[in-house]
One Martini backbone bead per residue (centre of mass of N, CA, C, O) as a GRO file, in nm:
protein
  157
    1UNK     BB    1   0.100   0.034   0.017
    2UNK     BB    2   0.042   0.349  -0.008
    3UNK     BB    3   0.106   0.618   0.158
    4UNK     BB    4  -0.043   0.789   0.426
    5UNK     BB    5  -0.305   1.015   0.569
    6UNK     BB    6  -0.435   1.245   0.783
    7UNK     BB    7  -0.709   1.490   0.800
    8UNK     BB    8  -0.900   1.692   0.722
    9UNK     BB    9  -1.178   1.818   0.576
   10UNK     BB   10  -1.249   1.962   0.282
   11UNK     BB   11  -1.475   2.113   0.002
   12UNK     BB   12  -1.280   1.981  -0.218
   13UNK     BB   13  -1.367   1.672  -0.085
   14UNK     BB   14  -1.650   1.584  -0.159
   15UNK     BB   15  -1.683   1.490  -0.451
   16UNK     BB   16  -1.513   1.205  -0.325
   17UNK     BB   17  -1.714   1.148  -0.072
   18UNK     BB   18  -1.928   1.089  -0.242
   19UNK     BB   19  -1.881   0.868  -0.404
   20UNK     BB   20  -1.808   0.688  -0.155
   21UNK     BB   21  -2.096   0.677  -0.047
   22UNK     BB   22  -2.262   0.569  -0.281
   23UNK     BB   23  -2.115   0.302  -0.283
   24UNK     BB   24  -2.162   0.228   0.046
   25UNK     BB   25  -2.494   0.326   0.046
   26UNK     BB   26  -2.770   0.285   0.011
   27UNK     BB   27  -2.849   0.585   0.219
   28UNK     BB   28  -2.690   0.875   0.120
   29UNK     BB   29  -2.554   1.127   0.184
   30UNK     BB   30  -2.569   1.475   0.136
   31UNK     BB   31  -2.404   1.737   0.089
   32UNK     BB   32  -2.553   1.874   0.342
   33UNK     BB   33  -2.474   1.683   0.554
   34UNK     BB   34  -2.120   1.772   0.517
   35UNK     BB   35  -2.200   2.065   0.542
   36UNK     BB   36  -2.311   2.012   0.845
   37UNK     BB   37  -2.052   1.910   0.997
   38UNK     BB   38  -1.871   2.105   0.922
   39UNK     BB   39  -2.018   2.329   1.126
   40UNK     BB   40  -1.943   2.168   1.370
   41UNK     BB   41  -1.759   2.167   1.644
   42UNK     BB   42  -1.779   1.857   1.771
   43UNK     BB   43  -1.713   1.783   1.479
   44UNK     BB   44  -1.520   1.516   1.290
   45UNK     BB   45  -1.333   1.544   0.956
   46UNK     BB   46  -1.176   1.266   0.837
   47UNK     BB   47  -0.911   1.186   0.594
   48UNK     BB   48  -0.764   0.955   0.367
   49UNK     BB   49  -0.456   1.032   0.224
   50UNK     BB   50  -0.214   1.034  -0.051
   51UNK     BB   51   0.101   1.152  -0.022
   52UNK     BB   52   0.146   1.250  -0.314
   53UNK     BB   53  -0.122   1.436  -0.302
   54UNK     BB   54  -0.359   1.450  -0.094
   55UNK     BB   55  -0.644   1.397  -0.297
   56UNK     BB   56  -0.650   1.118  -0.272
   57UNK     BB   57  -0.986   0.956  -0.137
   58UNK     BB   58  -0.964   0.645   0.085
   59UNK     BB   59  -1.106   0.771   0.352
   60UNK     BB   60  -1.414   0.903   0.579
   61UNK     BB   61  -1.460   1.038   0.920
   62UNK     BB   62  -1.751   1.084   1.141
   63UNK     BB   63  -1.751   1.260   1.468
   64UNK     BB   64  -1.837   1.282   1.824
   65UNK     BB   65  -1.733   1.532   2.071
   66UNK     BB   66  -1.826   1.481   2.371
   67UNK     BB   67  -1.808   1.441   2.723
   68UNK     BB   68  -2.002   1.176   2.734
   69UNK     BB   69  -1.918   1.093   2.387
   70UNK     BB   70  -1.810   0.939   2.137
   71UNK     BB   71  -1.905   0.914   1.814
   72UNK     BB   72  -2.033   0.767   1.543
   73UNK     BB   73  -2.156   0.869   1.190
   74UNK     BB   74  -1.914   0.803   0.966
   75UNK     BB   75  -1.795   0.528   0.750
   76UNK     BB   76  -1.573   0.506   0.494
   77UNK     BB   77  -1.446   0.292   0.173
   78UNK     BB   78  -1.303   0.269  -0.086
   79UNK     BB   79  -1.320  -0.024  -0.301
   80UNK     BB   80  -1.037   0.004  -0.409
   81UNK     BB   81  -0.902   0.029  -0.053
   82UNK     BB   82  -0.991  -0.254   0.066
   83UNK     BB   83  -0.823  -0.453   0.271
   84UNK     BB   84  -0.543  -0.230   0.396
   85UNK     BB   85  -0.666  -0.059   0.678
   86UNK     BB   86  -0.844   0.249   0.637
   87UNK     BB   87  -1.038   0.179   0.897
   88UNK     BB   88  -0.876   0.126   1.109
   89UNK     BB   89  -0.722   0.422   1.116
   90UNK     BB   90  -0.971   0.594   1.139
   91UNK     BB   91  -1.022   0.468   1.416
   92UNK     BB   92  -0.784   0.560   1.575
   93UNK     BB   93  -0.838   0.863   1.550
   94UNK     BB   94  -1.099   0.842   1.753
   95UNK     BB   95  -0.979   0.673   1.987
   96UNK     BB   96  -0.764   0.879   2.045
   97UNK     BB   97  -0.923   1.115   2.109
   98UNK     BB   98  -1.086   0.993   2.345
   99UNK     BB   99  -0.785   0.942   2.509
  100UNK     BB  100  -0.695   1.263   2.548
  101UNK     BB  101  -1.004   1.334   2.634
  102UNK     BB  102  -1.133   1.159   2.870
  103UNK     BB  103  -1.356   0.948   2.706
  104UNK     BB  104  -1.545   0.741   2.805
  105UNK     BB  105  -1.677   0.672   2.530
  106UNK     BB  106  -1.768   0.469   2.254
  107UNK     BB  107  -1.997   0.511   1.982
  108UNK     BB  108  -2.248   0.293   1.760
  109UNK     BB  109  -2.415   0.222   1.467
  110UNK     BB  110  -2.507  -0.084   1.288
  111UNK     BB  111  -2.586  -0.259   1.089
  112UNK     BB  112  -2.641  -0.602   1.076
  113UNK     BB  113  -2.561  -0.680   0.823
  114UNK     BB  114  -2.280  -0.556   0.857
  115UNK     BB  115  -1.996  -0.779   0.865
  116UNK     BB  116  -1.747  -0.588   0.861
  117UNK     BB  117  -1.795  -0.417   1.003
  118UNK     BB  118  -1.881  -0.552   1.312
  119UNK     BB  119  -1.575  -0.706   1.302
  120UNK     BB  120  -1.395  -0.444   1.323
  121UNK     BB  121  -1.523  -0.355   1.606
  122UNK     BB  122  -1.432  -0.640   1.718
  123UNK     BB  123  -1.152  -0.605   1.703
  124UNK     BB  124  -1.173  -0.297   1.858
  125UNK     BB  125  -1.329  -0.353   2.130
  126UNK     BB  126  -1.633  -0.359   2.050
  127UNK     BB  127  -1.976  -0.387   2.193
  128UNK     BB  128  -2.288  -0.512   2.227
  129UNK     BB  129  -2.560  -0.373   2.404
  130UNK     BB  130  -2.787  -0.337   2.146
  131UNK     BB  131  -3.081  -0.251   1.968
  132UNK     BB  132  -3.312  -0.072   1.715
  133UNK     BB  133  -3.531  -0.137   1.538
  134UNK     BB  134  -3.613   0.013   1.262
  135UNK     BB  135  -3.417   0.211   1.235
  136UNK     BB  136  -3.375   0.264   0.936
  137UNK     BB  137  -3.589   0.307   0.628
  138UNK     BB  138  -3.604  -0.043   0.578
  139UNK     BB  139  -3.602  -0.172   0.878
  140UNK     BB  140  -3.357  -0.189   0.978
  141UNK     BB  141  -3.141  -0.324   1.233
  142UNK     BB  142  -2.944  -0.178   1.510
  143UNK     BB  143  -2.629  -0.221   1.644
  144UNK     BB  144  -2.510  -0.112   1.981
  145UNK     BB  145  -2.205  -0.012   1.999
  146UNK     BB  146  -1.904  -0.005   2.246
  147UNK     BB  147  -1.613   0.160   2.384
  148UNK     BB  148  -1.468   0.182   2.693
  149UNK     BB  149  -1.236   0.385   2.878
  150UNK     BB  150  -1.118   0.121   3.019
  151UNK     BB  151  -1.067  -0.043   2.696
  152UNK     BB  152  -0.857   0.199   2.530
  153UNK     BB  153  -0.563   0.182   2.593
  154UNK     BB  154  -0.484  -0.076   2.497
  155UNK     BB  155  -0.540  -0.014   2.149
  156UNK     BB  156  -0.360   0.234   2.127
  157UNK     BB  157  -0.098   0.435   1.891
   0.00000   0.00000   0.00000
């Protein structure tokens, strides 16, 4: 895998963001979605890019970080960056920013169905709590995964 980076995203940055959000998600955020995420104090929109040119987007994550705990609210990899670990390094980001911050926990609802997400969120230790029936606008079930921030100081790099 070719070197790589994490920044914010800027507003240059959407066109390719849209793109991955299209290919990875039946229900996709639209530019409003990300025009307004980025500008909320509390949330955090980082892009994984290219070391060589900075500008192609390899995938990107958007998470809010406020006292009682931080959300994971989305996170796309480009289908042709993806089992290189891309999603792995964007959730470290999340998880650093919650232990330098001492944020209790860390939380996220993922599709049921979405077994590639389940499996990476339990490889990183997150458990899940509960599930939030016909959570989707299809009627799928979310299921409530947390990481408590006394399990995250082991796993931080």
């Amino acid at each position: 895998m070719k070197a790589v980076s994490a920044r914010p995203a800027v507003d240059e940055d959407l066109e390719q963001i849209l793109a991955i959000e299209a290919q990875c998600y039946p229900e996709p955020w639209t530019e409003g979605h990300f025009h307004h995420e980025m500008q909320k104090a509390f949330s955090r929109m980082m892009v994984i890019t290219d070391d060589d040119t900075d500008s192609v987007i390899l995938g990107y994550i958007i998470f809010w970080v406020q006292a009682e705990g931080v959300s994971l609210h989305n996170i796309a990899v480009d289908p042709k960056w993806r089992g290189m670990g891309v999603a792995k390094k964007l959730m470290h980001i999340m998880i650093n920013e919650a232990v330098r911050d001492e944020i209790p926990k860390i939380s996220l609802e993922v599709r049921q169905s979405n077994k590639a997400a389940i499996t990476l969120y339990k490889a990183m230790g997150f458990k899940k709590t509960h599930e939030r029936p016909k959570f989707y606008n299809n009627g799928e079930t979310a299921f409530v995964m947390e990481l408590k921030s006394s399990d995250l100081t082991a796993i931080v790099h």
